[in-house]
C-alpha positions in Angstrom: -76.7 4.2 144.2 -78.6 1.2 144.0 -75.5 -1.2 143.6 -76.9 -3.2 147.2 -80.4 -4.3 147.6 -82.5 -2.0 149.9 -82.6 -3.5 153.1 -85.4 -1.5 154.9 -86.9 1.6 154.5 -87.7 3.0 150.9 -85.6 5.0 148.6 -86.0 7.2 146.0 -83.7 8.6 143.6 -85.1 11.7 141.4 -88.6 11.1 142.6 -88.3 7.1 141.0 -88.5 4.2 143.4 -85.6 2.1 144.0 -86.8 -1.0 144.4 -89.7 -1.2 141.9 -87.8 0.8 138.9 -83.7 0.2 139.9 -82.9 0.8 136.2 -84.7 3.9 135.5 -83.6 5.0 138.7 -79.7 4.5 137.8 -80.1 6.3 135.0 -80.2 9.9 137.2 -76.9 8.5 138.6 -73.7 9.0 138.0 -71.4 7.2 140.0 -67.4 7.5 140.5 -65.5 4.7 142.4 -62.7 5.0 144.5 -60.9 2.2 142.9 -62.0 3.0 139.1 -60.9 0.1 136.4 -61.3 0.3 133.0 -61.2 -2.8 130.7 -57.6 -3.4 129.5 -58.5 -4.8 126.0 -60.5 -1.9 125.0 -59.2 1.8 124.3 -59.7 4.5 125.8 -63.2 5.6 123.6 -63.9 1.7 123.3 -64.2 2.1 127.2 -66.2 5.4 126.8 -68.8 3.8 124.4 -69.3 0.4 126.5 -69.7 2.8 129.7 -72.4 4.7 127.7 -74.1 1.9 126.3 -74.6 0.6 129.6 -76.3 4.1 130.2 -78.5 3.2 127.3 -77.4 6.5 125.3 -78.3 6.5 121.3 -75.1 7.0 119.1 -75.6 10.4 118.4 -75.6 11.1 121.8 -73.3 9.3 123.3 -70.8 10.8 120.7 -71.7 14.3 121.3 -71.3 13.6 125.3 -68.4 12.2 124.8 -66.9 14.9 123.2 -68.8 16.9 125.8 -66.6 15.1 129.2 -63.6 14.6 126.9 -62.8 17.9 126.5 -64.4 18.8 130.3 -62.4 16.6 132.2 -59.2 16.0 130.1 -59.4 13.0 129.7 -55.6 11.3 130.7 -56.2 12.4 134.3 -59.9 11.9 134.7 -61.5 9.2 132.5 -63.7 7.5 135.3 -65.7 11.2 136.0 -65.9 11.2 132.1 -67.8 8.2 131.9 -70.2 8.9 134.9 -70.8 11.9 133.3 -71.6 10.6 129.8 -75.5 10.3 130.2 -75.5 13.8 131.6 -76.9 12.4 135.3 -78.9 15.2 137.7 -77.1 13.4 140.3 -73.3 12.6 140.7 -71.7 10.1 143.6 -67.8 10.6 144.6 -66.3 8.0 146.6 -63.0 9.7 147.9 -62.6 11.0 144.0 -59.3 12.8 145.1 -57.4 10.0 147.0 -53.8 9.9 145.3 -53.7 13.1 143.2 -51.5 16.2 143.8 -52.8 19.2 145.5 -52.9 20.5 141.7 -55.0 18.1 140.5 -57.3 18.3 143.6 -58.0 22.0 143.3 -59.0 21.3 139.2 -61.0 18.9 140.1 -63.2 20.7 142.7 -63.4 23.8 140.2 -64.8 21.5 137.9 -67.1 19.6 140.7 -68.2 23.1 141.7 -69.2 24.1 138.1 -71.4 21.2 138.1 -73.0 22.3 141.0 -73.4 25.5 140.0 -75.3 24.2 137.1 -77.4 22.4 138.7 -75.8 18.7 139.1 -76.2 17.2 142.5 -72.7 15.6 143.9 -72.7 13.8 146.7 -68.8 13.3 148.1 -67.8 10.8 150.6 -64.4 12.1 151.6 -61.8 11.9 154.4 -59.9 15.1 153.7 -62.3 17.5 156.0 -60.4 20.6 154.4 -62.3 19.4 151.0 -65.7 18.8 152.7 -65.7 22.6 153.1 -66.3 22.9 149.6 -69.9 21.3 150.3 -73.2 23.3 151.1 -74.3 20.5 153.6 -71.8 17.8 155.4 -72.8 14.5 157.4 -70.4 13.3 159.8 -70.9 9.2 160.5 -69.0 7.1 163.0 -69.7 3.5 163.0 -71.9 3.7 160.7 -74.2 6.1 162.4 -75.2 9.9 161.2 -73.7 12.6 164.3 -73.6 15.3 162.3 -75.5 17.2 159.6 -75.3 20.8 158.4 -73.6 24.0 156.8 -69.8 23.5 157.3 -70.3 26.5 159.5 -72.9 24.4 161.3 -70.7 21.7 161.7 -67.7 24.3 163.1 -70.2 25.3 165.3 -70.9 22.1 166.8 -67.6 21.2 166.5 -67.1 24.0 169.5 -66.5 26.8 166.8 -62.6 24.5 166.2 -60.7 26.7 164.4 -60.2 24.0 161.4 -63.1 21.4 160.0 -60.5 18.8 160.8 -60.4 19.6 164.6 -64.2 20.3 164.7 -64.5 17.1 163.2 -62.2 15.3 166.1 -64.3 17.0 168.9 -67.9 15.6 166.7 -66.8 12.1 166.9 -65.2 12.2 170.2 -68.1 14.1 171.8 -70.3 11.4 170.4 -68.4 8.2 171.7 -68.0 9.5 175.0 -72.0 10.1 174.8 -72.1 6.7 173.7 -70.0 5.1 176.2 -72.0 6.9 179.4 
């Protein structure tokens, strides 16, 4: 997302350099913390606006988008998705968006995730709920900070020795690997 300094290797984001144009590249990315904060002295919209300024949107814009994610995302239960979503971003990252909501909420959210996709956003999901991974077209699997696993979720069942859920496929991935690592 560009929030660390690169340190080796390039990266591109929409086909724009990371480390020569880090602004222009943030601006295809919309980004969703795990521990999302608002600023307490400012309203909800006061919050909306300063999020969209900082995405360099024009007034008429950022009012229409806002109205746009308000209405998308009802607002009282998803206000930090609204305001990655206000500049309308190509790509969208999740860090664990559904940790601490109710299985109701959850499934919302991913019809509302998979809508996106299905018009065309990109959403990248870091998750520890394997049952939601599912909902991906591709999963990576890390341990310790390096990649194991990449694929379909069927791909990754597969390797998993065709486990009968993505959590168990998941345990065998990791332990597979560590025993690998420890020989």
């Amino acid at each position: 997302c560009g929030l660390l300094p690169v340190s080796s290797g390039t990266i591109s984001v929409y086909g724009v350099n990371l480390r020569t144009a880090r602004a222009r590249a943030r601006s295809y990315i919309g980004y969703v913390a795990q521990k999302f904060s608002l600023y307490s002295t400012l309203s909800v919209y006061e919050n909306l606006c300063f999020f969209g300024r900082a995405y360099g949107l024009s007034a008429h814009k950022l009012q229409e988008r806002i109205e746009t994610v308000a209405g998308q995302f009802h607002l009282s239960n998803c206000l930090s998705m609204a305001a990655a979503l206000l500049h309308d971003p190509p790509i969208l990252f999740l860090d664990e968006p559904t940790s601490g909501i109710d299985p109701l909420a959850r499934r919302t959210f991913w019809r509302q995730i998979t809508g996106l996709a299905a018009r065309g956003t990109t959403i990248v999901v870091t998750t520890h709920f394997m049952e939601e991974a599912e909902y991906c077209d591709r999963i990576m699997i890390q341990d310790r900070g390096r990649l194991i696993a990449i694929g379909t979720p069927s791909a990754i069942r597969h390797q998993g020795d065709d486990s009968p859920t993505m959590n168990e496929a998941f345990i065998h991935i990791v332990e597979t690997g560590r025993q690998k690592e420890e020989s």
